[in-house]
Each structure stands twice: as C-alpha cells, then as structure tokens.
C-alpha positions in Angstrom: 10.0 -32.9 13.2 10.6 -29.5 11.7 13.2 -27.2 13.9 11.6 -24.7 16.0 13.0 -21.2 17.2 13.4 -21.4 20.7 15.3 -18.5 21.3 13.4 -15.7 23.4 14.2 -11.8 24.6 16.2 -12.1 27.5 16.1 -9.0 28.7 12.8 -7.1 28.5 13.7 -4.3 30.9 15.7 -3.2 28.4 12.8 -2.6 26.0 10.6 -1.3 28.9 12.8 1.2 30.0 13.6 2.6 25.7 9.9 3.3 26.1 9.5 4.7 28.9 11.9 7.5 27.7 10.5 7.9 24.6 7.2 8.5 26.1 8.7 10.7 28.6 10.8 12.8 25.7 7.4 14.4 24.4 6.0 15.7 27.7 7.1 19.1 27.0 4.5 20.3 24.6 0.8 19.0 24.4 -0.1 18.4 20.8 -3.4 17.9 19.0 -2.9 14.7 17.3 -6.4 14.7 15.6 -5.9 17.5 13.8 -2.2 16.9 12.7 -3.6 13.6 11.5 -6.1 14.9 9.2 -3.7 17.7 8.2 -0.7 15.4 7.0 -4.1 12.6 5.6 -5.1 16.0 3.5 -1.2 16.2 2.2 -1.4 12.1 0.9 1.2 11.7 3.9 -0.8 8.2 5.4 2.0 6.6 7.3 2.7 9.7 9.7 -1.5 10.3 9.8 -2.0 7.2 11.2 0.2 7.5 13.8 -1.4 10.8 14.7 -4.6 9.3 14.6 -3.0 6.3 16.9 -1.7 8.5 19.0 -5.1 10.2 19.4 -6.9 6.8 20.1 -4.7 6.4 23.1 -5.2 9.1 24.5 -9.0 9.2 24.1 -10.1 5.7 22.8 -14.6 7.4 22.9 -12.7 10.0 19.7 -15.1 9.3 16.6 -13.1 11.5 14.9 -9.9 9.4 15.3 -11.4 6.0 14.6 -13.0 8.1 11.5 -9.8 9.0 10.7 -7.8 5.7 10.8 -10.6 4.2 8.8 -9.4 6.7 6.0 -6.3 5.5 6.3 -6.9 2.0 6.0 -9.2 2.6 2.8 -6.1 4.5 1.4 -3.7 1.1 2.1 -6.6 -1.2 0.9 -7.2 -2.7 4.5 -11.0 -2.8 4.1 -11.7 -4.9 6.7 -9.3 -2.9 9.7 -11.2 0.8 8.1 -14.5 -1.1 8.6 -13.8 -1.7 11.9 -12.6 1.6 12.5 -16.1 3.1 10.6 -17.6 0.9 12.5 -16.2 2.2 15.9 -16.8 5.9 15.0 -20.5 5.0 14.5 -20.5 4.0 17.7 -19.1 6.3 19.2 -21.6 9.3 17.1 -24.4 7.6 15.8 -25.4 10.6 13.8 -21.9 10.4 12.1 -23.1 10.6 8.4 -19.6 10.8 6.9 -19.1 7.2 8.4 -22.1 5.6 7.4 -21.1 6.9 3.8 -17.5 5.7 4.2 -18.3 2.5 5.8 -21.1 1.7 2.9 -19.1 2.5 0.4 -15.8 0.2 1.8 -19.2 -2.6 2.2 -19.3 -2.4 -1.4 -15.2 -2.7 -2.0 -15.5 -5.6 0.1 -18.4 -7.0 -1.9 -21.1 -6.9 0.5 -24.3 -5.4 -1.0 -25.0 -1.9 -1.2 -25.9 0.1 1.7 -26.3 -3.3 3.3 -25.5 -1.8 7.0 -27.2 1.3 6.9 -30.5 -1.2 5.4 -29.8 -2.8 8.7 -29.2 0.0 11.0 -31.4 2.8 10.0 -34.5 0.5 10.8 -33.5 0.1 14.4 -32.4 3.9 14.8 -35.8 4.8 13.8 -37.9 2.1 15.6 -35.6 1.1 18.3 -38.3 -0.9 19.8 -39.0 -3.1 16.8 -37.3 -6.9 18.1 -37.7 -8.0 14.4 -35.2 -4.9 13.5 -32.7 -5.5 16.5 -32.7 -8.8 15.2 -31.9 -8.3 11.7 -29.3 -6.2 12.6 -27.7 -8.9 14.7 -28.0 -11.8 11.8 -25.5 -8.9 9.9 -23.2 -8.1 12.9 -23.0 -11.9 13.2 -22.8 -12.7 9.2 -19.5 -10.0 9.7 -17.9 -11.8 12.5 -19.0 -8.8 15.1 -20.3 -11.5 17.6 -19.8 -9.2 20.5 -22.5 -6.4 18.6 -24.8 -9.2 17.6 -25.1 -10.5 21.3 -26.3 -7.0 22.4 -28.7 -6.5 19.7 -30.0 -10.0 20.5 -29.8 -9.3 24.1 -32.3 -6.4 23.1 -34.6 -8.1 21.1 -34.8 -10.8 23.8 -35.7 -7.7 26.3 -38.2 -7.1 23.7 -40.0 -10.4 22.8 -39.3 -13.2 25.7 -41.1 -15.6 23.7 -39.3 -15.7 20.8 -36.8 -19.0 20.6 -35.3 -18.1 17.6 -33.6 -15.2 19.9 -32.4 -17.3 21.9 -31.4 -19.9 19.8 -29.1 -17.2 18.0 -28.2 -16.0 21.1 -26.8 -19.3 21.9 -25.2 -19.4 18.2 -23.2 -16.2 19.1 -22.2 -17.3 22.2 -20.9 -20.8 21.3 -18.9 -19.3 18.6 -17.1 -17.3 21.6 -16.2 -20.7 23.1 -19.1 -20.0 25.8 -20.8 -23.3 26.4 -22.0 -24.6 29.7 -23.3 -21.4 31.2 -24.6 -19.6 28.3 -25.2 -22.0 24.4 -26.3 -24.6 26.2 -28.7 -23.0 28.4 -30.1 -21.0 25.7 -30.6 -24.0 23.1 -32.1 -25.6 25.8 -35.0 -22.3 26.6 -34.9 -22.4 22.9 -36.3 -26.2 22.6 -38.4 -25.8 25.4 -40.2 -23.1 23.5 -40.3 -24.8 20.7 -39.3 -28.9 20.6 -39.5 -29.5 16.9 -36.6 -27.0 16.3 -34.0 -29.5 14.4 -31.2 -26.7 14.2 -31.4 -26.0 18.1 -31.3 -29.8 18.6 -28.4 -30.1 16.9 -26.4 -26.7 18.1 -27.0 -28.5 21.4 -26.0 -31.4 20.5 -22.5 -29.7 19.0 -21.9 -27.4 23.0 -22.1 -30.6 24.1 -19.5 -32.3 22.2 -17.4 -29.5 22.7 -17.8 -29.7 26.3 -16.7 -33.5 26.3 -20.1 -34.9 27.2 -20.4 -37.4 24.8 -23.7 -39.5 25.7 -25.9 -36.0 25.8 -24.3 -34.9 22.1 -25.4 -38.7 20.9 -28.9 -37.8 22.3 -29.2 -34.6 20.5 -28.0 -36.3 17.6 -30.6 -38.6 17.3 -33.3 -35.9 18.2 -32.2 -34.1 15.4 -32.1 -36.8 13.0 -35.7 -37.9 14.2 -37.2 -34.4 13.5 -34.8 -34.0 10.0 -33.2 -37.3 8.5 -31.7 -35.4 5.9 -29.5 -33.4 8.5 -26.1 -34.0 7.2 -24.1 -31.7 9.7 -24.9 -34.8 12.0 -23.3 -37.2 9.8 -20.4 -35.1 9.4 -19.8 -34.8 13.1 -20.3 -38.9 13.4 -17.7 -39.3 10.7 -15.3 -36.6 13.2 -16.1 -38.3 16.2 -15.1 -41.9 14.6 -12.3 -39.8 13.4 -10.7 -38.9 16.4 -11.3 -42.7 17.6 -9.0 -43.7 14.9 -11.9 -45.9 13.2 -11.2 -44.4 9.6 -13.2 -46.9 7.8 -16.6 -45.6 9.7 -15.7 -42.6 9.8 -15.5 -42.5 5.7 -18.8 -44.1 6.1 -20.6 -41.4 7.4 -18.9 -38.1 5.6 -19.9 -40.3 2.6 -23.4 -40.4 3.8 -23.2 -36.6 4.6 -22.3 -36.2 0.8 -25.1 -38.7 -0.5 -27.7 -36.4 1.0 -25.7 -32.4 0.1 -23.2 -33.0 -2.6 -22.4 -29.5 -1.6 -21.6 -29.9 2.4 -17.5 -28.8 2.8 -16.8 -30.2 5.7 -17.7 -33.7 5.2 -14.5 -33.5 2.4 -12.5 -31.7 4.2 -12.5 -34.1 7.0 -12.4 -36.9 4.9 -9.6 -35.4 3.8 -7.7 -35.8 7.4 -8.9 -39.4 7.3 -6.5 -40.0 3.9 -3.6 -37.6 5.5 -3.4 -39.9 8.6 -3.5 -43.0 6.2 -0.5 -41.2 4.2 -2.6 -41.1 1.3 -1.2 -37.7 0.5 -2.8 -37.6 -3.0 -6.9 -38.4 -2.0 -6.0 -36.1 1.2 -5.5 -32.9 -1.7 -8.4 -33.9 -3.6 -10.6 -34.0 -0.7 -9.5 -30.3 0.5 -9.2 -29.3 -3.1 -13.1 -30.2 -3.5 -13.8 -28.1 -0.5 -12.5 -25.3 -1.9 -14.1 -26.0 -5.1 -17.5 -25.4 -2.9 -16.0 -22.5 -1.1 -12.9 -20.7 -2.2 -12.5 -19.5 1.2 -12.8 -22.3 3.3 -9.3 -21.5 5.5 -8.8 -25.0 6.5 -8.8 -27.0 3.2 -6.7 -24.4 1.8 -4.4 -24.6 5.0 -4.1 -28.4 5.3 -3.2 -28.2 1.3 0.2 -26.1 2.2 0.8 -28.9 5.4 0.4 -31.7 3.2 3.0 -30.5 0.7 5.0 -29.4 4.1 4.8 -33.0 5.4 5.6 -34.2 1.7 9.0 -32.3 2.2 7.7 -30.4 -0.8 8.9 -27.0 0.6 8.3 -24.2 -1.6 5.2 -25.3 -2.8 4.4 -25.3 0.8 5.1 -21.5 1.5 2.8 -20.6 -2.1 0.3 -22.5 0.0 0.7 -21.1 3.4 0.7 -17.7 1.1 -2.7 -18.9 -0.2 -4.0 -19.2 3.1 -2.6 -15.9 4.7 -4.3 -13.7 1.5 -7.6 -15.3 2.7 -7.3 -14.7 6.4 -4.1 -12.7 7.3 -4.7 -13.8 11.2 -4.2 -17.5 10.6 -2.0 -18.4 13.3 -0.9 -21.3 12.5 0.0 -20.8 8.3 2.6 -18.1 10.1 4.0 -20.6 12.6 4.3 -24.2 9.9 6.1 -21.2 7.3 8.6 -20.2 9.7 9.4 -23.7 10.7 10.0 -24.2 6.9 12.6 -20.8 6.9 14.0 -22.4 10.1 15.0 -25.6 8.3 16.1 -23.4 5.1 18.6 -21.1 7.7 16.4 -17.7 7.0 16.4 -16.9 10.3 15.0 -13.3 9.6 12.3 -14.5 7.7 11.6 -17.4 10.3 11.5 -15.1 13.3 9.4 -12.3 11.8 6.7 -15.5 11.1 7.1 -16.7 14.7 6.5 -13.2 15.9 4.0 -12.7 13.9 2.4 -16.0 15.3 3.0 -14.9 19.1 1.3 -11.8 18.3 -2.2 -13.3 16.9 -2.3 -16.2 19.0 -1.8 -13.5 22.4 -4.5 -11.3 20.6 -6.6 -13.9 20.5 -6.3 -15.9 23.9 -5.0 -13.3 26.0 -1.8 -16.0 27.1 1.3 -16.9 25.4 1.1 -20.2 26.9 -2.4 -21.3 24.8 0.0 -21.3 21.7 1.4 -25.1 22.9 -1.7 -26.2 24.3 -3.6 -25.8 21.2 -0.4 -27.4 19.2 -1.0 -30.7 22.5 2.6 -30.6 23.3 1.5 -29.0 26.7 -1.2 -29.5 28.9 -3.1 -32.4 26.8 -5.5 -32.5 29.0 -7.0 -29.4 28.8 -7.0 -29.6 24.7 -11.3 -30.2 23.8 -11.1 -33.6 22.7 -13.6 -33.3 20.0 -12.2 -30.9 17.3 -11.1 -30.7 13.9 -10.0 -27.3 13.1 -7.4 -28.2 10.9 -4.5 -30.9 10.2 -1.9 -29.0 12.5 -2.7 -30.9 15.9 -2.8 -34.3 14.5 0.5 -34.5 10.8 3.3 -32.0 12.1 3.1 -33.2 15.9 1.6 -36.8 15.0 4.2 -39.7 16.2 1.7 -42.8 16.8 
C-alpha cells in the first residue's frame, strides 16, 4: 500500500488567533470594496480586484454587483465555469441585470454551450411566469449544467402549476436522487410518477436504481423486471445486473450482462467501463485500459474511465505515467477528489513532500466542500465505518485496487 501523509496542524489556535488580528487591523476605516474592485479590474490589476470583490461578498453576500464583478474576473483568468456561477448569482440577485445576461451568454458560448442558450431558456419564463412547460424547460437546462438546486425550484413551480403532470415529478425525482435524496423524496416521486402513468419505462427504472442505492435489493429486482417488460431493449438494466454481479464477485456473469448491455447500444459507456473493473480485479491490467479507453472513445469526458486509467498505471507501479493521467483527469474536472489524493500518495512515495501535501490539502478541501465532514473522506475510501459505505456503487476503481487486500 502507497504511504499516506498522516501528519495534521497541531495547533489551530494559532491560526485562529493570526486571523483574528488581521481582521481586527482594518477596523479603523470603512472601505468600499465594490468600487475599489472595479477600479483596480478597470486598471487590468485582477488579483487585488478579486479580493475586493471577495471582500465585498462577505460582507454583503445579496451584492449583484460583486458577484457581477468576480464573474469578470474569472472570465479574465479563463475560469468559465466559477464566472458562470458568479453571472449566474448576480442574475439572481437582479433579474433585470442585462450586463449579466450578456456576460453570462457570451462565457455559454466560450464554454461551448449554444448561443444565447440561457437567456432562450429564461426569458420565456420571465415573461410568462405561469407557463409549467417554460419553468420546466428551464429546469432540464439548470439540470443539464449541474445547477440541481435551481432545477428543483423550477420544477417545484411547474409542479405548483400542473399536478398532473408525471414527467414533473419524475424529473423532480431525477434532481433529487442525484443529491443523494432517496427514501423521502426519488422514491416517492417515481412512485406518484408511475401511478400517473404505469407504462413510464424510465420512471421504472430510476426507481428501480433509489432502490439499489438504498440497499433494498428485492424491490430494485422488481423494478428491473418492470422496466424490461415495458422496454427489453433497456440496456441501463443490464449494466446495473452486470454491477450488482460485480460487487458479488461473480465476474463471469457479470461480463455476461455488460456484454448484453453492448449487444443492444454499442454506444452505452458504462457497460465498458465496468467491465473494465471486472479485468482490473482479475489483474488483467491490459483488457482493464481498453475497456476505459473505449469509454472515453464514446465520451471524452467520462471522469471515471479516464481516472481508473491513471490508477491502473498507479497500481502497475508505472508512476509518472500515472500523474499524466491523474493530470488528464484533473483538466476535465478540477474537483476530482480522489485524482488529488492517489497523486499525492504517488509524491509521498517519491519524498516530494511539498507537492504531496498541497494534493492532500487540496483533497481535504473538496471532499469538506462537498460533504460538509472531514471524516466522509475515509468512509468513502471503506477504511472506516464500512458499514455505512452504499453497498451498491461503482463510481470508480478507488474503493475496490488501492485499498483491495482479498
């Protein structure tokens, strides 16, 4: 097994107390920090602006202004996605904020998202805010852009607005079981949403997946089979027989049904990429890359394949190669935990202990972002609390080749 930094800060008072005083040091004067940020923004000086800008979010977090502002300064460092967010936030905050609707279409298109594509979406529903069809719309996008929280209230609205509708709530459900939500609000909703409509093969089987993630194994089966009654061709439920066989350690049946998956969509990543965890826990290093490199054949972003490429070459030994590919993964999402954490044990074994600590801190920081505890970093890794770790997911090869002894 890899080493692991296990030093800590000892002393955190000490840190506490350094800022404390600086925050103390500039209670003598109020200052305007809005308008120093757009003044030093104006002069091409974006480090201190967005500071200023910071500095005027915290003390008033409802300044459109502000967020306005930082989103500037993110389009000037080529963070699209952070000035987005921060176009996004100011629009909020003003909805009749044309210079943000213009900046954030126009940082749309940088991204490659069509043109105009919000304000298509949004102007609809600012002029006929009682139209479900346009709330709904609107949600699909916020959804499509991983802004699950603004989808649910658009859905939420629509649902005020047409009761009867079970694709709302099926999407509803969608939204909420990618927040992790299952038992009191997914599977509730897919279930209003079959109720309403029993032939609906995709609510079926979004049931069928809450729950398997909620350990409830004969209702999943159930669902399964529903949905393979009303659609045989459903591959999704072929992949997700191959992952449960998977995680039972029956490989053979498990490449049985991913194969199946691909006999009916050539084209469906995740039956490769999970056949390609099948040939990592064989050791059958070489079919393991070909299965992730296929998935990323079909989608050059798929996080996973691309991630479980950089820990096969880091269980090979091959080391460097396995830091270009924890690179690769970081340049398609820069918040993937884990590519920071399995590159710093890599500059732990090489003695860079700067380089290994500024991944590990980097790692602490995303995974707190995320979960809101420290402590979820090792549960999601199993070396603590087993138990509590779903028992039915696959999200990469991190749980089961750099912590696998059996």
């Amino acid at each position: 097994m890899l080493t692991k930094i296990k030093k800590r800060i000892k002393n955190p008072l000490i840190l506490i107390l350094l800022v404390v005083l600086v925050a103390f040091a500039g209670c003598g004067k109020q200052t305007n920090h809005l308008e120093v940020g757009e003044a030093l923004l104006e002069q091409g000086k974006v480090e201190e602006a967005s500071v200023e800008f910071k500095k005027a979010i915290e003390k008033n977090p409802n300044l459109a202004r502000a967020h306005f502002g930082l989103g500037n300064v993110y389009t000037e460092k080529q963070m699209l996605e952070d000035a987005a967010e921060h176009y996004r936030k100011a629009i909020d905050l003003d909805s009749k904020f044309v210079d943000a609707y213009k900046k954030l279409s126009e940082t749309f298109i940088a991204i490659g998202n069509p043109d105009d594509a919000f304000q298509r979406k949004y102007k609809p529903v600012e002029q006929d805010p009682d139209n479900p069809m346009a709330r709904i719309d609107l949600a699909v996008f916020y959804h499509k852009w991983d802004q699950t929280r603004k989808a649910i209230e658009e859905y939420e609205e629509a649902l005020q607005l047409d009761p009867d509708n079970p694709f709302i709530y099926y999407n509803l459900g969608v939204a909420y079981q990618d927040m992790g939500l299952y038992e009191d609000k997914s599977i509730p909703l897919y279930l209003k949403s079959i109720e309403m409509n029993p032939e609906y093969d995709d609510a079926h089987y979004n049931l069928a997946v809450s729950y398997l993630k909620t350990n409830k194994l004969e209702n999943a089966m159930s669902e399964y089979k529903k949905t393979l009654e009303l659609n045989p061709k459903y591959a999704k439920v072929y992949v997700d027989y191959g992952m449960i066989k998977l995680q039972d350690k029956k490989f053979d049946e498990a490449i049985a049904f991913y194969d199946k998956a691909i006999e009916i969509d050539p084209e469906i990543v995740e039956a490769y990429y999970q056949k390609g965890i099948v040939y990592a826990f064989q050791e059958n290093y070489e079919k393991a890359l070909e299965m992730n490199k296929k998935a990323l054949d079909i989608d050059p972003k798929h996080i996973n394949s691309q991630f479980n490429i950089a820990v096969v070459f880091h269980k090979q030994g091959k080391l460097d190669r396995a830091i270009a590919e924890y690179d690769l993964t970081l340049e398609i999402d820069k918040n993937y935990e884990d590519a920071y954490y399995n590159r710093g044990q890599i500059y732990a074994s090489k003695g860079n202990t700067p380089q290994a600590y500024s991944d590990y801190i980097s790692y602490s920081k995303i995974v707190k972002a995320k979960t809101g505890s420290e402590a979820a970093a090792t549960a999601l890794r199993g070396i603590e609390d087993k138990e509590k770790v779903q028992r039915y997911m696959i999200p990469s090869f991190k749980d089961w080749l750099l912590e696998y002894d059996d």
